[in-house]
C-alpha positions as CSV (number, residue, x, y, z in Angstrom):
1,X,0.0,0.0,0.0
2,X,1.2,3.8,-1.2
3,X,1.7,5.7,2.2
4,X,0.5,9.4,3.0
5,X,2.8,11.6,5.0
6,X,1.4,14.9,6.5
7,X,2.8,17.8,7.5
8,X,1.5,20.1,9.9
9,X,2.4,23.5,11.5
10,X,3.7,22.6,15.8
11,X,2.2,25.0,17.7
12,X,-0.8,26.3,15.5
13,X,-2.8,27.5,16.7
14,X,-1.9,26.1,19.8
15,X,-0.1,23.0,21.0
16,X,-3.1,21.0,22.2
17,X,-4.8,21.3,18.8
18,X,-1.3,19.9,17.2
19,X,-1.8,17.1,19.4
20,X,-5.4,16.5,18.6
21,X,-5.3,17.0,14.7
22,X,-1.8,14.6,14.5
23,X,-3.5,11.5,16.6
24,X,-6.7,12.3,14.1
25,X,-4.8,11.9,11.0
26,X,-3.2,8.7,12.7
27,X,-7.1,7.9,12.7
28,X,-7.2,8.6,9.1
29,X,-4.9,7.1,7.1
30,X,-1.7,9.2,7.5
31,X,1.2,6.8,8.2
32,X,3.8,9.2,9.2
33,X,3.4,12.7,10.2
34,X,6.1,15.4,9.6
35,X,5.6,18.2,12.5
36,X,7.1,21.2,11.4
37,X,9.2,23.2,13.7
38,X,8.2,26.7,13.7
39,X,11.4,29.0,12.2
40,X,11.4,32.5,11.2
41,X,12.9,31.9,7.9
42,X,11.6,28.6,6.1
43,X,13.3,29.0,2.5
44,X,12.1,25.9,1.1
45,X,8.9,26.6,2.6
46,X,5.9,28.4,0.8
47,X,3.7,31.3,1.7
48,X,1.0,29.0,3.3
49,X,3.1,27.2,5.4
50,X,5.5,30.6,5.9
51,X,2.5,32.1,7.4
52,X,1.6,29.8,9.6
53,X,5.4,29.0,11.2
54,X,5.2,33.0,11.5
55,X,1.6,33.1,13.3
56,X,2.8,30.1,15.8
57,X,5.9,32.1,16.4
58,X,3.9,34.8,17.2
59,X,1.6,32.9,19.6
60,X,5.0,32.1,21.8
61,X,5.5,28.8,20.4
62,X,8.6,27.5,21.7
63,X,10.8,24.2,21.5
64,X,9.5,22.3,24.5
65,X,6.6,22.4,22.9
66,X,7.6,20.2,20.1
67,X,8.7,17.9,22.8
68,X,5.3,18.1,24.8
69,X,3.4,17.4,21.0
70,X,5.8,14.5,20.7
71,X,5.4,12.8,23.9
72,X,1.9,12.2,23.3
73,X,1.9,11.6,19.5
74,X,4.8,9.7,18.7
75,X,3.8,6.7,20.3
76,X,0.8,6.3,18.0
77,X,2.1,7.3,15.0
78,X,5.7,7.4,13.1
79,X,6.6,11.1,13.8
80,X,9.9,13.4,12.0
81,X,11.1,16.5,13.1
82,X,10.8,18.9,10.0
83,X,13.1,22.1,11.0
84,X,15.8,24.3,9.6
85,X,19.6,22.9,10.7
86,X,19.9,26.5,12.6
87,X,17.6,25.9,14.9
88,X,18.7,22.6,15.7
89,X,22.1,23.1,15.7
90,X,21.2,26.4,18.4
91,X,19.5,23.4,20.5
92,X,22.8,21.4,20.5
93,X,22.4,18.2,17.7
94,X,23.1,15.7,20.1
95,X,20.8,16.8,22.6
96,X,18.4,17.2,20.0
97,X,18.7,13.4,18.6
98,X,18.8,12.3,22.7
99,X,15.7,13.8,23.1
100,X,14.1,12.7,19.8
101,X,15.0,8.6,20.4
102,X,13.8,9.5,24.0
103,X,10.3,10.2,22.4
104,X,10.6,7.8,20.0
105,X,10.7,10.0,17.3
106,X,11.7,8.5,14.1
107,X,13.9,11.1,12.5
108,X,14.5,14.6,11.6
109,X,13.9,16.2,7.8
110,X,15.9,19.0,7.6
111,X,15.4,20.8,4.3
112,X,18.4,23.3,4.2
113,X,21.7,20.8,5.4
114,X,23.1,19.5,2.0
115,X,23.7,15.9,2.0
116,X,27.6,16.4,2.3
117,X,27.4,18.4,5.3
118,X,24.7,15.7,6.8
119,X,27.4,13.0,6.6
120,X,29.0,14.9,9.5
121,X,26.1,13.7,11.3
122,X,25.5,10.5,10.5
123,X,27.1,8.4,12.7
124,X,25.5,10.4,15.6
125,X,22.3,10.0,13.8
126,X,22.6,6.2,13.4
127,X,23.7,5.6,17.5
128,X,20.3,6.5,18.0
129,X,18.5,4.6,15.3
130,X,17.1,8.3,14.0
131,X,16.7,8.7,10.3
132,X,18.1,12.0,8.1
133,X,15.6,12.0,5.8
134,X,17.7,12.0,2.1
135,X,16.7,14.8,-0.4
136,X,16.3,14.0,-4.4
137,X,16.2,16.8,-6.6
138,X,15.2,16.4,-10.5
139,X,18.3,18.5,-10.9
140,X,20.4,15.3,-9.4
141,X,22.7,13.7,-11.7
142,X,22.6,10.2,-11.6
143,X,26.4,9.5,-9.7
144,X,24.8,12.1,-7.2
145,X,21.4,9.9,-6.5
146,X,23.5,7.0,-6.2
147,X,25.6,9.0,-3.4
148,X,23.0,10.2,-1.5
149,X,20.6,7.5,-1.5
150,X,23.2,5.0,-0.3
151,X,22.5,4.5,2.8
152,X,18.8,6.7,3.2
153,X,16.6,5.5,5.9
154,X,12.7,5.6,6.6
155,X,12.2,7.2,3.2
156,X,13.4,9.3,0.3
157,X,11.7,12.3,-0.2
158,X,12.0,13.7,-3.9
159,X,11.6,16.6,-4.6
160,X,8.7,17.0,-7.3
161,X,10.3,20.1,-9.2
162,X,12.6,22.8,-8.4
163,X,10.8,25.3,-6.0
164,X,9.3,25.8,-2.7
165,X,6.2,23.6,-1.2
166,X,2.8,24.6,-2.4
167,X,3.1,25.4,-5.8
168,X,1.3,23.5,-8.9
169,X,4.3,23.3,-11.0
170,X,5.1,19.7,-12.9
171,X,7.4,17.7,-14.0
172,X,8.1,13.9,-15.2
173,X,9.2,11.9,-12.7
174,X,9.6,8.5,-14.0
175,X,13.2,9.2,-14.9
176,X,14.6,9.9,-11.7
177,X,12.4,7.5,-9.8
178,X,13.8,4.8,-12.4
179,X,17.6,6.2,-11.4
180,X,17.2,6.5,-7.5
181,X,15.2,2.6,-7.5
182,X,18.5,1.5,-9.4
183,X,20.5,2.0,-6.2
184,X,18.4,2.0,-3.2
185,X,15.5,-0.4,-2.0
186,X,14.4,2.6,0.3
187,X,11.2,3.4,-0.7
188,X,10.6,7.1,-2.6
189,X,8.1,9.8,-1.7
190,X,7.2,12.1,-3.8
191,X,7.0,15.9,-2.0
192,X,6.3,19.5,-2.7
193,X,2.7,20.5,-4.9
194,X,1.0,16.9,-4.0
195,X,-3.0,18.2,-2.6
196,X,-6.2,16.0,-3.6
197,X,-6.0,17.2,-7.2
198,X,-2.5,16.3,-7.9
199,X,-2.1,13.0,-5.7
200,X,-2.8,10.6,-8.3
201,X,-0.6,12.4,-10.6
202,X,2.5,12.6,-8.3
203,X,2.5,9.5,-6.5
204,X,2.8,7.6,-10.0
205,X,6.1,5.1,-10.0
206,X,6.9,6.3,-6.2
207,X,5.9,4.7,-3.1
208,X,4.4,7.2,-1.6
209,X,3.8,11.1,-1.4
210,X,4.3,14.3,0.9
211,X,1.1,16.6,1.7
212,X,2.1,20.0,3.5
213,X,0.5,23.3,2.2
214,X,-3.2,21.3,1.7
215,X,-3.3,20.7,5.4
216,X,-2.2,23.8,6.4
217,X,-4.2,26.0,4.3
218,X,-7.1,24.7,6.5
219,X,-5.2,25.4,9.6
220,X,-5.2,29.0,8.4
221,X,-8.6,28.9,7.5
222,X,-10.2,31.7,10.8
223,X,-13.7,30.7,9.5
224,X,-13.6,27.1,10.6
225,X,-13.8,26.2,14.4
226,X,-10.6,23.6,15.7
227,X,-13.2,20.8,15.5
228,X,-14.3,21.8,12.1
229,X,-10.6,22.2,10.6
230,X,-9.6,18.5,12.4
231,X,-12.3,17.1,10.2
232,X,-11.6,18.7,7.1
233,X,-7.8,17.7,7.5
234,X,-8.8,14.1,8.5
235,X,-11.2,14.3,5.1
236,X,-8.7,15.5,3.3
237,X,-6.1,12.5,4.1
238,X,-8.4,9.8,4.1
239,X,-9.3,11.0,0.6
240,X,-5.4,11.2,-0.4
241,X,-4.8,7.8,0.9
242,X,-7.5,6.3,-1.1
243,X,-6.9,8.6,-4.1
244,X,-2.9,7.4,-4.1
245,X,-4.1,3.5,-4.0
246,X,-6.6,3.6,-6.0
């Protein structure tokens, strides 16, 4: 079966609702859920999920508050950290992956550290069984895939064009999916642009796909009451899921 990761916005609008909508999309077919750490500067990030790290910023969200959202989530559901490697490198990295492993977190994804400089990491990241989620650009040449998918845990996440997350842009796939199954058995997710309408498109050849902006966009939405926007999100991905295994 093609698996459905979400990500969603720690700390907005508040960290109890985080808890509540991530055990609801457990509920509702989401097999691993990326929770976004909230940084003043997401470059890889769009304007829908810029504004909401902004807005749960502004609402005091602060780190322990990741941790309090993890303690209660990760046990139900496979849970990454998504952040910038600033902010975790401020917190100290190897308090950061102690803390992580203590929760049973699963592993970080960390847009904005090039694979290169992530190998400077990776044996602390493999003493505690955490994943660094590997990157895939269509840009990649094919000795580069073969570098950085060489030893990729949990999952690679490819990029599904050159951009930032939420955008509609496209771009054929099947080529580099073809070139990273060549040299890794991990199995490929296919990020950035995937919402309802583009699900079946995307998720074509991979083995699963990466929902962000979707999700949040409803988080943002001021007309719909918590309860209302945990139902449209868990709508929303148990449509996905079906949509991607259909």
């Amino acid at each position: 079966m093609k698996q459905l990761v979400a990500y969603i916005t720690s700390g907005y609008p508040d960290t109890a609702f985080t808890t509540d909508l991530a055990l609801a999309l457990g509920e509702s077919g989401v097999d691993i859920l990326e929770l976004g750490v909230p940084f003043s500067d997401p470059v890889a990030d769009g304007p829908v999920i810029e504004k909401a790290n902004f807005m749960s910023l502004q609402n005091g969200f602060k780190f322990k508050d990741l941790l309090d959202i993890s303690k209660e989530v990760a046990p139900h559901i496979d849970t990454l950290w998504m952040g910038y490697f600033n902010l975790f490198y401020q917190y100290g990295i190897q308090t950061l992956l102690q803390e992580a492993a203590n929760l049973h977190v699963k592993g970080m994804i960390i847009p904005d550290l090039p694979h290169e400089e992530a190998q400077r990491y990776h044996a602390q990241f493999e003493a505690h069984d955490l994943a660094n989620i590997a990157f895939v650009a269509p840009t990649d040449s094919q000795e580069r895939i073969e570098h950085i998918v060489f030893d990729a845990k949990q999952f690679i996440y490819l990029v599904a064009y050159t951009g930032i997350t939420g955008s509609g842009e496209h771009e054929d796939l099947q080529e580099i999916l073809h070139n990273i199954k060549m040299y890794s058995n991990t199995p490929v997710y296919v990020g950035f642009g995937v919402n309802i309408n583009t699900a079946r498109e995307k998720v074509q050849g991979a083995d699963g796909v990466v929902v962000g902006s979707a999700f949040v966009t409803i988080l943002l939405n001021e007309r719909l009451s918590h309860t209302a926007k945990i139902k449209a999100c868990s709508t929303l991905a148990s449509s996905i899921k079906q949509i991607i295994n259909e």
